[in-house]
Every structure is written in structure tokens, then in C-alpha cells.
C-alpha positions as a Markdown table, in Angstrom:
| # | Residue | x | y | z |
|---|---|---|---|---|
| 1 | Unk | 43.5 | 93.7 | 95.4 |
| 2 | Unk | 46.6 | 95.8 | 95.7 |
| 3 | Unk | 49.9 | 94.3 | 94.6 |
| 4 | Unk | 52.6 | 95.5 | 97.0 |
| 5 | Unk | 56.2 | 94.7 | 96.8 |
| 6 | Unk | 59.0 | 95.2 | 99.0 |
| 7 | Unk | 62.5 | 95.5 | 97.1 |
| 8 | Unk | 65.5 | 95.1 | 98.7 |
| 9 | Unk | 69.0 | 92.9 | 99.1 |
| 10 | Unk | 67.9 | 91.3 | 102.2 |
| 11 | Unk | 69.5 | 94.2 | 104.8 |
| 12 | Unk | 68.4 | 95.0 | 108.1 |
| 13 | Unk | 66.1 | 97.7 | 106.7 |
| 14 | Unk | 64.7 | 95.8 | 104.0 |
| 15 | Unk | 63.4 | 93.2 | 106.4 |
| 16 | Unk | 61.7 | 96.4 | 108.6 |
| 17 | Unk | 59.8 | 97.5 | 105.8 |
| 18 | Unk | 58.4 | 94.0 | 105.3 |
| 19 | Unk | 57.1 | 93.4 | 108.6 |
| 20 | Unk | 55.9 | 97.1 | 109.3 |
| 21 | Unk | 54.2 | 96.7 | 105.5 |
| 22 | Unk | 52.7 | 93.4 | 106.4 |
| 23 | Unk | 51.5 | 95.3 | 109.9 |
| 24 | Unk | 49.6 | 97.8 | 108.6 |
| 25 | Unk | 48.1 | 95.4 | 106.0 |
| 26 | Unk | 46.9 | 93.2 | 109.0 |
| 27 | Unk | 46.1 | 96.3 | 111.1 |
| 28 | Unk | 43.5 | 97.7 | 108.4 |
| 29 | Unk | 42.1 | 94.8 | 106.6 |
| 30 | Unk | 43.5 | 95.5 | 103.4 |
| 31 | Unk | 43.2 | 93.2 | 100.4 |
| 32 | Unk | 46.6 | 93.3 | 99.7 |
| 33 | Unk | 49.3 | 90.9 | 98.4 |
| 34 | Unk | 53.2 | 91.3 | 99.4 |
| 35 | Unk | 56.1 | 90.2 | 97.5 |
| 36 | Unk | 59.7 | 90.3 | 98.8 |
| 37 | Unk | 61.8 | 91.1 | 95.7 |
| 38 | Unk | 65.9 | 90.3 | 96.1 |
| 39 | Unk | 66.4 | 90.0 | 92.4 |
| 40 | Unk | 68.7 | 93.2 | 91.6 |
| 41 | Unk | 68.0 | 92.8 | 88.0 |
| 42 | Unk | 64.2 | 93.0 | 88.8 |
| 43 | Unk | 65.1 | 96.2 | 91.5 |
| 44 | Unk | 67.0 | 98.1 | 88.6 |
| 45 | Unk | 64.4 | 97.6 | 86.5 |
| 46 | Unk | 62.0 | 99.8 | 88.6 |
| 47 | Unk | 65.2 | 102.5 | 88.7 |
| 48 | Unk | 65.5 | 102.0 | 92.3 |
| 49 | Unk | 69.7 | 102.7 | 93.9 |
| 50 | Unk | 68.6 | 102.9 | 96.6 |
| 51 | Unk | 66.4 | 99.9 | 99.1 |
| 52 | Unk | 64.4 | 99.7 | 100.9 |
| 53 | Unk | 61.5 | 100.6 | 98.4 |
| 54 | Unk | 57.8 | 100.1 | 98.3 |
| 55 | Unk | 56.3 | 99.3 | 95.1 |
| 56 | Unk | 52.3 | 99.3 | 95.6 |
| 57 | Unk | 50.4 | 98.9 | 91.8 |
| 58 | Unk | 54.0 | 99.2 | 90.2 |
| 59 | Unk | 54.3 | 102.3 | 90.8 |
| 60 | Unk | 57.5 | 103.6 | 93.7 |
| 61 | Unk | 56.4 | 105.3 | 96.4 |
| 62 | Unk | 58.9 | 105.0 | 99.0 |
| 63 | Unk | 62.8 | 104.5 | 98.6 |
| 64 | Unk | 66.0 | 104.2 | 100.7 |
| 65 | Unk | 64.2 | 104.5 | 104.0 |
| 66 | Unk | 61.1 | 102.9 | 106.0 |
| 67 | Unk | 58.7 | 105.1 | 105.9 |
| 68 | Unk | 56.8 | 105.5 | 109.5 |
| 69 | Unk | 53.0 | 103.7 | 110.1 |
| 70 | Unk | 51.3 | 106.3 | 109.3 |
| 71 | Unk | 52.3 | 107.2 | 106.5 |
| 72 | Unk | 52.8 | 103.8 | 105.3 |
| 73 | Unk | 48.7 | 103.7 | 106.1 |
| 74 | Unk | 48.4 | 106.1 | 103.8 |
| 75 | Unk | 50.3 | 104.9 | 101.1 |
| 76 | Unk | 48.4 | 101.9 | 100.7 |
| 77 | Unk | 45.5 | 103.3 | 101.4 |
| 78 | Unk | 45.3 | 105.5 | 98.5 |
């Protein structure tokens, strides 16, 4: 199962990534956990500035923007 998380303060954009995360998880039958993470003492500690980011198997993938479908698709996909 893939641990995904979604950090971010709770903007507009933050929020976007979540649901379009949750979409493509849903879309392609992914075993696939998602965590919202506010906590900007958690967010620093993955050396993320900048949110929206996507955290899939600890690791940063994506950050300050939401990525499109398809390439979310192939983010957590990989």
C-alpha cells in the first residue's frame, strides 16, 4: 500500500490537490492511503516552502503547484 500525503496550510490549492489525488486514486484502483498534513512543523520537516506538495513513500515529488491527472497518474503509479 502506498502512503501518500498531501501537505499544505489549508489554501485553495492545497484542497485541489487532495481531491484530484483522491481522483486518480479512485480512478485506477490504487491501494493507496491519503493524509492531509496542516502541521507546519511536520511540512518543514520534509523541507517543503512551498504547498501544495505530494509526499508519496516519504519521498517529495511535487511542490508549490498541482500537478495535472496525468501526471499525477504517473506519480503514484510508479
Amino acid at each position: 500500500m502506498k502512503r501518500v500525503k498531501v501537505l499544505g496550510s489549508g489554501c485553495a490549492k492545497c484542497g485541489q490537490l487532495m481531491d484530484a489525488v483522491k481522483a486518480v486514486i479512485a480512478a485506477e484502483g490504487l491501494d493507496a492511503s491519503v493524509e492531509k498534513v496542516e502541521d507546519m512543523q511536520q511540512i518543514m520537516a520534509y523541507q517543503v516552502l512551498s504547498t501544495p506538495a505530494l509526499v508519496v513513500d516519504e519521498v517529495v515529488l511535487s511542490r508549490g503547484r498541482v500537478p495535472s491527472r496525468d501526471e499525477l497518474k504517473d506519480l503514484l503509479t510508479r
